[in-house]
C-alpha positions in Angstrom: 0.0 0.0 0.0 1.1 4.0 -1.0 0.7 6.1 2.0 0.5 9.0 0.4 1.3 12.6 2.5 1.4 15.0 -0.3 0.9 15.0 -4.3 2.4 17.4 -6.3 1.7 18.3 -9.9 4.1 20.5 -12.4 2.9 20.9 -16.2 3.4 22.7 -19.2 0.1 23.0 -21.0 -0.2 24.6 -24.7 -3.7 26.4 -24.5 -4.8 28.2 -28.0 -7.6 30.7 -27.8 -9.2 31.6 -24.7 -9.8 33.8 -22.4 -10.4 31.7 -18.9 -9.1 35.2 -16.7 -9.4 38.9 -17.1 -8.4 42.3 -15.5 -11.5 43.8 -16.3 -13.2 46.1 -18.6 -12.4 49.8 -19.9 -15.2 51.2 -21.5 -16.1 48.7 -24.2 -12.7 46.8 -24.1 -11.9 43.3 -21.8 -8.9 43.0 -20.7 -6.8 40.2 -20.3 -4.8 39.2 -16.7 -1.0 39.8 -17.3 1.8 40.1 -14.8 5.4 40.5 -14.7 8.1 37.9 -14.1 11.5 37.2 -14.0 13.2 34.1 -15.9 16.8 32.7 -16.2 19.3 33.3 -19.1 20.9 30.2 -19.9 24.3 30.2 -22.6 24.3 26.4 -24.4 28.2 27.2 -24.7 28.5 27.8 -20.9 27.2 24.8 -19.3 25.9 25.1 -15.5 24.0 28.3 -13.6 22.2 31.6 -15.4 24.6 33.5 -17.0 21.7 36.3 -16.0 18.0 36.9 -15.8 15.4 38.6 -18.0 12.1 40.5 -17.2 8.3 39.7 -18.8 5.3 40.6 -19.2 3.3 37.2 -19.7 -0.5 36.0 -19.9 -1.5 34.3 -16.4 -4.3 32.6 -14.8 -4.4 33.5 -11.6 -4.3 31.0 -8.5 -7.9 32.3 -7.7 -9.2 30.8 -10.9 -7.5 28.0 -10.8 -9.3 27.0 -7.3 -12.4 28.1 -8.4 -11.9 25.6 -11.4 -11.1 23.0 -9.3 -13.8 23.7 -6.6 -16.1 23.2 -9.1 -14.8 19.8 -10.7 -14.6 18.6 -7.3 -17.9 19.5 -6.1 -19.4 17.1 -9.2 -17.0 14.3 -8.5 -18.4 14.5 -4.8 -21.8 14.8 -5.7 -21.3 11.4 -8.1 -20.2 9.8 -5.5 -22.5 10.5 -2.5 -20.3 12.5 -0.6 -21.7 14.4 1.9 -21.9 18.1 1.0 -23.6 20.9 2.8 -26.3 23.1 0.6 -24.4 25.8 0.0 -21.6 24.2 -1.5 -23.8 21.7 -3.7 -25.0 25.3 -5.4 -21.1 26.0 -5.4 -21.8 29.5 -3.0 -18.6 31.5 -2.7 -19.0 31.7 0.8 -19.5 27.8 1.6 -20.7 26.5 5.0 -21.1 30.5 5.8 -23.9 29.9 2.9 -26.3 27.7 5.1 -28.7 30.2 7.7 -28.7 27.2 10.2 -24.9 27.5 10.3 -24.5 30.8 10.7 -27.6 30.3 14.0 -24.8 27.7 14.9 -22.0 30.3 15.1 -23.8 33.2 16.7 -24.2 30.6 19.6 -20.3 30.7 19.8 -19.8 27.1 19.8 -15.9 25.5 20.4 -13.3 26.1 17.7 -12.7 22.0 17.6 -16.2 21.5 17.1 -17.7 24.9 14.5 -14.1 22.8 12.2 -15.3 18.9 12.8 -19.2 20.6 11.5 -16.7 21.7 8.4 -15.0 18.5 7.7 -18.4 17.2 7.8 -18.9 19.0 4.6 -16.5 17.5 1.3 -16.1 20.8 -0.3 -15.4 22.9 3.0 -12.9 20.4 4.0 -10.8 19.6 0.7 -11.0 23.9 -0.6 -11.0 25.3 3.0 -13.0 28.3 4.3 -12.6 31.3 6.5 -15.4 31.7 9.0 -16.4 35.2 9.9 -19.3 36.9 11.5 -21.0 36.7 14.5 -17.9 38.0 16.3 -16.4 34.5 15.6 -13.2 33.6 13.3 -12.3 30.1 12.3 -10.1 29.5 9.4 -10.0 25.6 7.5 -6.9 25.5 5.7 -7.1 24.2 1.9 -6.0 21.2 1.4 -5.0 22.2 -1.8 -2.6 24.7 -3.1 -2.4 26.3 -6.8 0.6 29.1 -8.0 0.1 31.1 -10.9 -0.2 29.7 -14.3 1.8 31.7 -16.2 3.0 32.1 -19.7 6.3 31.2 -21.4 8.7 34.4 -22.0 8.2 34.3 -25.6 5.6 31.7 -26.2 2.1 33.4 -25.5 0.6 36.1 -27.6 -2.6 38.5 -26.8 -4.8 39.2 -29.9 -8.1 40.9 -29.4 -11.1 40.5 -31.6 -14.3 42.6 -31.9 -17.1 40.8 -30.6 -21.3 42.1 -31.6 -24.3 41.3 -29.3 -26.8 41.4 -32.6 -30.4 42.5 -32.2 -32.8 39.9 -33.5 -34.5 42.2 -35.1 -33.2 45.4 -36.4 -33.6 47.4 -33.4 -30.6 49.8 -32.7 -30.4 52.5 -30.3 -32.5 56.1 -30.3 -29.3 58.3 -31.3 -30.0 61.5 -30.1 -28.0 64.8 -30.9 -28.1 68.3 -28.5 -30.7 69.5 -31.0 -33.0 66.4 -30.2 -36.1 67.4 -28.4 -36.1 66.0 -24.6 -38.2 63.7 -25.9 -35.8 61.9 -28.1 -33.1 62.0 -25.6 -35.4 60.7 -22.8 -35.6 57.5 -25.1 -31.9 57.5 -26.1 -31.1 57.8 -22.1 -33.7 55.3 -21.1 -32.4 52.2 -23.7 -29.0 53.0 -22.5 -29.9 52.4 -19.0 -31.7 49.2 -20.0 -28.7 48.2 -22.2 -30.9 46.8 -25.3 -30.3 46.7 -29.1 -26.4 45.9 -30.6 -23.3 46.4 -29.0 -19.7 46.0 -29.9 -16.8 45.4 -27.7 -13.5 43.9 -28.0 -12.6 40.6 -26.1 -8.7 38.9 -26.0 -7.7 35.5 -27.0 -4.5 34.4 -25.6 -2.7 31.6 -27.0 0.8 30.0 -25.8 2.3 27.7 -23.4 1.8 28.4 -19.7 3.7 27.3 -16.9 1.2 24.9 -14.0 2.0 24.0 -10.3 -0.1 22.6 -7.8 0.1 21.0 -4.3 -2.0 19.2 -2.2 -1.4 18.4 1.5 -3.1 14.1 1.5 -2.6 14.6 5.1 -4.4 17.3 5.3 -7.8 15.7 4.5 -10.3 15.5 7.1 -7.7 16.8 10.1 -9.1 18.5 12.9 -5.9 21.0 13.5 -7.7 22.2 16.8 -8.6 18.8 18.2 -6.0 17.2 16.3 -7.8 13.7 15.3 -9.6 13.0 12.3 -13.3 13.1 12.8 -13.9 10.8 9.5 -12.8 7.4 8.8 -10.1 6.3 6.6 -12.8 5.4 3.7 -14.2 8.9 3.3 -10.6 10.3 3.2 -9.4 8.0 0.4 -12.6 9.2 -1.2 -12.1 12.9 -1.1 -8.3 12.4 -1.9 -8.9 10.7 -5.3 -11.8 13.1 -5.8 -9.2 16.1 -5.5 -7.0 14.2 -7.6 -9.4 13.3 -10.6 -10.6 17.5 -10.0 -7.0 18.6 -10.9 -7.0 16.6 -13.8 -9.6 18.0 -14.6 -8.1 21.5 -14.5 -5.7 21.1 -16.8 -7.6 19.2 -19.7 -11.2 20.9 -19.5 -10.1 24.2 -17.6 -13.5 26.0 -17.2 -12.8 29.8 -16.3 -13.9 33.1 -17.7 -16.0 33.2 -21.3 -15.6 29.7 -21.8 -19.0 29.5 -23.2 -17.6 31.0 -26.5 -13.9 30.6 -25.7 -13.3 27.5 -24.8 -10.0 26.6 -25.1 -7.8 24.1 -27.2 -6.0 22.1 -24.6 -3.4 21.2 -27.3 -0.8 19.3 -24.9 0.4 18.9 -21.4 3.5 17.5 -20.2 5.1 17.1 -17.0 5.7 15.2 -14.0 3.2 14.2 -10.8 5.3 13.5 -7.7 4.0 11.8 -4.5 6.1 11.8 -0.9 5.5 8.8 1.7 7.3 10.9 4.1 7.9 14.3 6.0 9.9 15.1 2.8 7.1 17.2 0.4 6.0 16.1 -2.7 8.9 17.4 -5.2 7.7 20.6 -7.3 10.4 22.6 -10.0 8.5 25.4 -11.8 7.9 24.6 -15.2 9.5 27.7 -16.3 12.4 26.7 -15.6 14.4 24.8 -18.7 14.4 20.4 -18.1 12.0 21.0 -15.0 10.9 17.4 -15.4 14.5 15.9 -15.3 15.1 18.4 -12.7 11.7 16.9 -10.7 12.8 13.5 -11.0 16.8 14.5 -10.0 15.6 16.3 -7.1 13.0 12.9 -6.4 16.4 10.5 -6.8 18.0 13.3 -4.0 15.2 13.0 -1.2 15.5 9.3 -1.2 19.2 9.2 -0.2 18.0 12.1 2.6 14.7 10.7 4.0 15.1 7.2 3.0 13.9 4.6 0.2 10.9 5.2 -1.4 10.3 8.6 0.4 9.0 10.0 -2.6 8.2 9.2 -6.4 8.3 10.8 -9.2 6.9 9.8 -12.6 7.0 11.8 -15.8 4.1 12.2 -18.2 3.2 13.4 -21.9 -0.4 14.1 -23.3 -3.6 13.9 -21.7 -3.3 10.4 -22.0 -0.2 10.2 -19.8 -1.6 12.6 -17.2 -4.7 10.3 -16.6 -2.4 7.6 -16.3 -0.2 9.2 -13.9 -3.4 10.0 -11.5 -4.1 6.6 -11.9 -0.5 5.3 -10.7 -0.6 7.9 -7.7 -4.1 6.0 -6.5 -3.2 2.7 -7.3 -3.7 0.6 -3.5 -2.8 4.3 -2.2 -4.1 5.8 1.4 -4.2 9.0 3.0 -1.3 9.9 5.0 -2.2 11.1 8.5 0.0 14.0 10.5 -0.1 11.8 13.8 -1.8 8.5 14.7 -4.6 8.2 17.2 
């Protein structure tokens, strides 16, 4: 049997055409998310470190959406599978358990910390994505079990391109245009359908294409751990559930991302390579940034590294190419696997 502790997940994913997270809009424009980073400069004729480091401005994905993603994907794995899930989170509410009226009559009664986080374990969602409990002059924070970075473009292999996009009238109703010698009539209407926002508009949307840089963590141990009482409140079964439920969820995220405008952007997921890593020990899961050049020999060096450190079989690392290979590797990572726990008892 794996005893898995921690999973770890590093990918570089070609996505063509979408638009899954945005800045915001200026006047009739979207913009896309973007964000500066800095890279190493490596020399092929001078083997070893950076001979330097350059700066970028790349398309990104924030970590936000990426959860949000993965909430989601999780939520209908958990529902599939009969796992319980409080109402709020079956309707996917931003604020979770904080959703449900008879929880927030719960907190006001300023119940014990150990018990307000078992009533959140109780929950799938509230326990695997975490939630901050506020209100009611009570604060209770459940960690997330899992953790997303940035996904961030390649220095020179993502591109912005914006494209005018028309809302068309059925019919051929436009807008009352009115001009400052229109009687007040006229610009009473005009004024009015603006307000109501009806007949044709035309704004400009991005598309980004490129390849984008994907991390992810996830604390097995984590699952269904009571940090206040420290026990588990749920048995071993419903653990092993969740766990592959979060694993199948970030699959999930990288080969049917579902973010922003995704109902006429949806993307190409073209390819996805990388490495998923699991640790049987204190050690964490191993995790190189896939913007860094060989990060997936550099994964599986750093794997060989830990062993010598914490001992045979600490960790393991396994490579993987297409969507094919990623399925795979979530299927090796739960194969006669089990949660890990933080203490016994």
């Amino acid at each position: 049997m794996t005893i898995i502790k921690s999973v770890s997940i590093a990918a570089r994913v070609v996505l063509e055409m979408h638009a899954l997270n945005n800045e915001g809009n200026e006047s009739n424009r979207l913009m896309t998310r973007q964000v500066g980073i800095v890279t190493p400069v490596y020399d092929e004729a001078q083997p070893g470190g950076p001979v330097g480091y350059e700066k970028a401005v790349v398309n990104a994905i924030s970590g936000d959406m990426n959860k949000h993603m993965f909430a989601d994907a999780f939520r209908h794995i958990a529902l599939e599978a009969g796992m319980p899930l409080c109402d709020a989170c079956k309707a996917l509410d931003p604020a979770r358990m904080m959703g449900n009226p008879d929880f927030r009559e719960y907190i006001a009664k300023k119940p014990p910390v150990n018990e307000v986080i078992d009533r959140l374990i109780g929950c799938a969602v509230d326990d695997v994505c975490g939630i901050m409990v506020t209100g009611e002059g009570t604060s209770v924070k459940r960690k997330s079990a899992i953790e997303f970075g940035w996904t961030v473009g390649l220095p020179n292999a993502n591109e912005v391109q914006e494209f005018i996009h028309a809302r068309h009238a059925i019919t051929r109703l436009t807008r009352t245009k009115a001009t400052r010698d229109s009687d007040k009539g006229v610009k009473d209407q005009a004024q009015n359908e603006k307000q109501q926002n009806i007949g044709q508009m035309i704004f400009n949307r991005p598309a980004s294409s490129g390849v984008y840089a994907f991390v992810a963590h996830l604390d097995a141990c984590a699952i269904g751990f009571n940090d206040a009482s420290q026990n588990y409140p749920i048995d071993k079964v419903q653990r092993l559930g969740r766990l592959r439920a979060a694993l199948l969820a970030l699959g999930q995220v990288l080969l049917q991302p579902k973010g922003a405008l995704t109902s006429t952007q949806m993307p190409h997921v073209v390819d996805v390579q990388g490495f998923v890593s699991l640790s049987q020990s204190a050690a964490a899961a191993p995790l190189i940034s896939p913007l860094t050049d060989n990060f997936i020999e550099r994964g599986l060096g750093v794997g060989e590294m830990l062993n010598r450190l914490h001992g045979q079989h600490a960790v393991q690392v396994q490579s993987f190419a297409g969507a094919q290979g990623l399925l795979e590797s979530i299927d090796w990572s739960l194969a006669d696997a089990a949660p890990g726990v933080y203490r016994e008892g």
